[in-house]
C-alpha positions in Angstrom: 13.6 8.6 -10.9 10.2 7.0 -11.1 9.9 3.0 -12.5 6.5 2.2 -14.5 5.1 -1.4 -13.9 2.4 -2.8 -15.3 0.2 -5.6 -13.8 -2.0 -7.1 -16.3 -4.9 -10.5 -15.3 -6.6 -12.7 -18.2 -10.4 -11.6 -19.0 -11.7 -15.1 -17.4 -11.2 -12.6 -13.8 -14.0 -10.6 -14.3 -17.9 -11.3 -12.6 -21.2 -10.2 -13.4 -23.0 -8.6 -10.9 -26.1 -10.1 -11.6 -26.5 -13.9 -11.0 -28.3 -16.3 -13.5 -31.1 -16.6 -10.8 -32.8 -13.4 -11.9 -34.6 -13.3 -14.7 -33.2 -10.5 -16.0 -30.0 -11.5 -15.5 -27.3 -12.1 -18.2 -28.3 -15.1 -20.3 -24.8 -16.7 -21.0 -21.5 -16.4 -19.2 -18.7 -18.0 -20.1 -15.0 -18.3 -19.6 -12.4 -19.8 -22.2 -8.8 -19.2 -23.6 -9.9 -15.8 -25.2 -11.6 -14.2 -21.9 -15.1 -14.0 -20.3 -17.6 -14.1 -22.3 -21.2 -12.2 -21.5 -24.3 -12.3 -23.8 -28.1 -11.7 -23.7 -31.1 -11.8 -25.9 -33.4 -10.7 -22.9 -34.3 -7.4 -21.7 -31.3 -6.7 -20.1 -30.3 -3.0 -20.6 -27.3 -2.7 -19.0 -25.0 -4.8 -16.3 -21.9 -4.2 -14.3 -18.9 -6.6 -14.2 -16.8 -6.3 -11.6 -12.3 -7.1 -11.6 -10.0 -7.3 -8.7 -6.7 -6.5 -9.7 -3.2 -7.8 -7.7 -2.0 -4.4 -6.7 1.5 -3.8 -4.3 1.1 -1.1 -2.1 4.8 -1.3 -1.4 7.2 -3.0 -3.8 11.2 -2.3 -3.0 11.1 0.1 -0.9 8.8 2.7 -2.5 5.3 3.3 -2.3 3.5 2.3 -5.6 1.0 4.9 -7.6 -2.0 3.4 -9.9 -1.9 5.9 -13.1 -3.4 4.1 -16.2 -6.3 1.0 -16.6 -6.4 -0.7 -19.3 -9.4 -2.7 -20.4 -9.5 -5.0 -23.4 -12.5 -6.0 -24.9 -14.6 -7.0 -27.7 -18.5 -6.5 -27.8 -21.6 -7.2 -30.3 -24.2 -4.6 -29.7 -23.0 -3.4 -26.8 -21.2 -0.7 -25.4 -19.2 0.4 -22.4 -20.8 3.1 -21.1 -18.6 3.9 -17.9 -15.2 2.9 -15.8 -14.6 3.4 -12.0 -11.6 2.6 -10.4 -11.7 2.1 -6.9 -8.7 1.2 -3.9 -10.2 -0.6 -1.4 -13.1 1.5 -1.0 -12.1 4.7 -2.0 -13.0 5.8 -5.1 -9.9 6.5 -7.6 -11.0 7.6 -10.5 -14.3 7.6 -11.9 -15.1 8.0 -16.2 -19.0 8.3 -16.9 -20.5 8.5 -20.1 -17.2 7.2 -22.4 -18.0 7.6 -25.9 -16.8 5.1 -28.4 -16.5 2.4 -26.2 -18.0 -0.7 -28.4 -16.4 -2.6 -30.9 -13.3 -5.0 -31.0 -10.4 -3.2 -28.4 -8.5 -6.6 -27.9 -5.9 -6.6 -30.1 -3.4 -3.7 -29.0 -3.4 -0.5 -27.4 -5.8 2.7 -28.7 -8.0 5.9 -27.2 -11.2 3.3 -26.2 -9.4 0.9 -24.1 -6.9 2.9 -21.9 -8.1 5.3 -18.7 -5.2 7.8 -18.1 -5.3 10.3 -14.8 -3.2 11.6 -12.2 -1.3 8.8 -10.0 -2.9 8.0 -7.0 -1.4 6.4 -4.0 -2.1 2.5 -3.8 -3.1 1.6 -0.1 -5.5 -1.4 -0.5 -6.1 -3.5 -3.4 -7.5 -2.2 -6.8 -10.5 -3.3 -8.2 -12.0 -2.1 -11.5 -16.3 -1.7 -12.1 -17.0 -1.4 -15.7 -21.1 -0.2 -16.5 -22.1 -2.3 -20.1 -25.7 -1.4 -22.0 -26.7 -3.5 -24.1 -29.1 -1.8 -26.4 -27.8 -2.6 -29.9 -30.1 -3.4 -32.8 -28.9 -7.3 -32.9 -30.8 -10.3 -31.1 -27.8 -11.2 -29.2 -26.1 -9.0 -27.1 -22.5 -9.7 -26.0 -19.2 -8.4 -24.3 -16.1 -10.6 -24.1 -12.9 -9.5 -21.9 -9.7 -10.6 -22.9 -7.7 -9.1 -20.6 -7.3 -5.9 -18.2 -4.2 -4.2 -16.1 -2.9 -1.4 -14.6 0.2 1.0 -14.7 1.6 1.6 -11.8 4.8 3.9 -10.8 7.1 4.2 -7.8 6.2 7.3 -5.3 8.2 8.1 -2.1 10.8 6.0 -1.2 9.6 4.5 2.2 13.4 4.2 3.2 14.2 7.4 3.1 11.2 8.4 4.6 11.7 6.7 7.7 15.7 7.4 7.6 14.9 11.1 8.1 12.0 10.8 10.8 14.0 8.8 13.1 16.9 11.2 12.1 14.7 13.7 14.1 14.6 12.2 17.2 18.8 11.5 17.3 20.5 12.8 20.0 23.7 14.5 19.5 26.3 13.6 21.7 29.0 16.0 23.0 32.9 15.2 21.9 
C-alpha cells in the first residue's frame, strides 16, 4: 500500500534569477507574510525564479516518489509560461508552453496551479524552475508566490529489498 505526503515551503523561498545589478533585471523584489513578491515596469520580457524544495529520498524505510507540484501564485500582467522540475540535476518533468497560467491561483487548489505526472524516484533534492513573461498591457508587471509543494508517495520498501539480496547469499547448512 502506497502513503501520499505532501511537503509544502512559504512563497518568501523562491529567487530570481536575475540580480538587481542588471539593468534589465526585475525592478522590485520583495518578501512578506503573503510570499515573494516580483514586479517590473522595465523592459523585462520574461524572468525565471528558481525553489528548492526539502525532499526525503528515504523516509521509513521506503524509497520516496515525487508525483505532483504545486505552485501558488497570483500575478498582474503576467503569465507563467513554463514549469520544470528537476532532482538534483536530472530533469523530472518538464511543462512548456502552459496555457492559462495568470491570474490569482493562491487561494486553493485548481487545473492552473497543480503539475500532475508519473512518479519518479527521488535521489537528490528537488528543486522547481518556473519561466514568467511579463508582457501584459499594464505599467507594472508583477508575480507574487504564496506558497509551493510537492506530493510525494512511498516506492519500494528498502527493507525488504535488502532482506531478500542478502537472502541470496545465505548458506544452507546441513541437519
Amino acid at each position: 500500500m502506497a502513503f501520499q505526503t505532501d511537503i509544502w515551503v512559504h512563497g518568501v523561498a523562491f529567487e530570481a534569477r536575475s540580480p538587481l545589478a542588471f539593468p534589465d533585471s526585475l525592478g522590485l523584489q520583495q518578501r512578506t507574510e503573503t510570499g515573494a513578491f516580483f514586479s517590473t515596469s522595465g523592459s523585462v520580457v520574461s524572468d525565471s525564479f528558481y525553489l528548492s524544495v526539502p525532499s526525503p529520498t528515504v523516509l521509513n524505510d521506503f524509497r520516496m516518489r515525487l508525483r505532483r507540484v504545486f505552485i501558488f501564485y497570483e500575478t498582474n500582467g503576467a503569465t507563467i509560461k513554463s514549469v520544470r522540475i528537476f532532482d538534483g540535476p536530472r530533469l523530472v518533468a518538464d511543462f512548456p508552453n502552459l496555457v492559462g497560467w495568470s491570474g490569482n491561483h493562491s487561494n486553493g487548489f485548481d487545473a492552473s496551479n497543480q503539475l500532475t505526472f508519473p512518479p519518479q524516484n527521488i535521489s537528490n533534492g528537488i528543486w522547481i524552475v518556473v519561466e514568467v513573461d511579463f508582457d501584459g498591457p499594464s505599467f507594472s508587471k508583477t508575480i507574487r508566490f504564496s506558497s509551493a509543494g510537492i506530493q510525494i508517495l512511498t516506492g519500494e520498501r528498502l527493507v525488504s529489498i535488502v532482506r531478500w539480496f542478502s537472502s541470496l547469499f545465505e548458506r544452507t547448512r546441513p541437519l
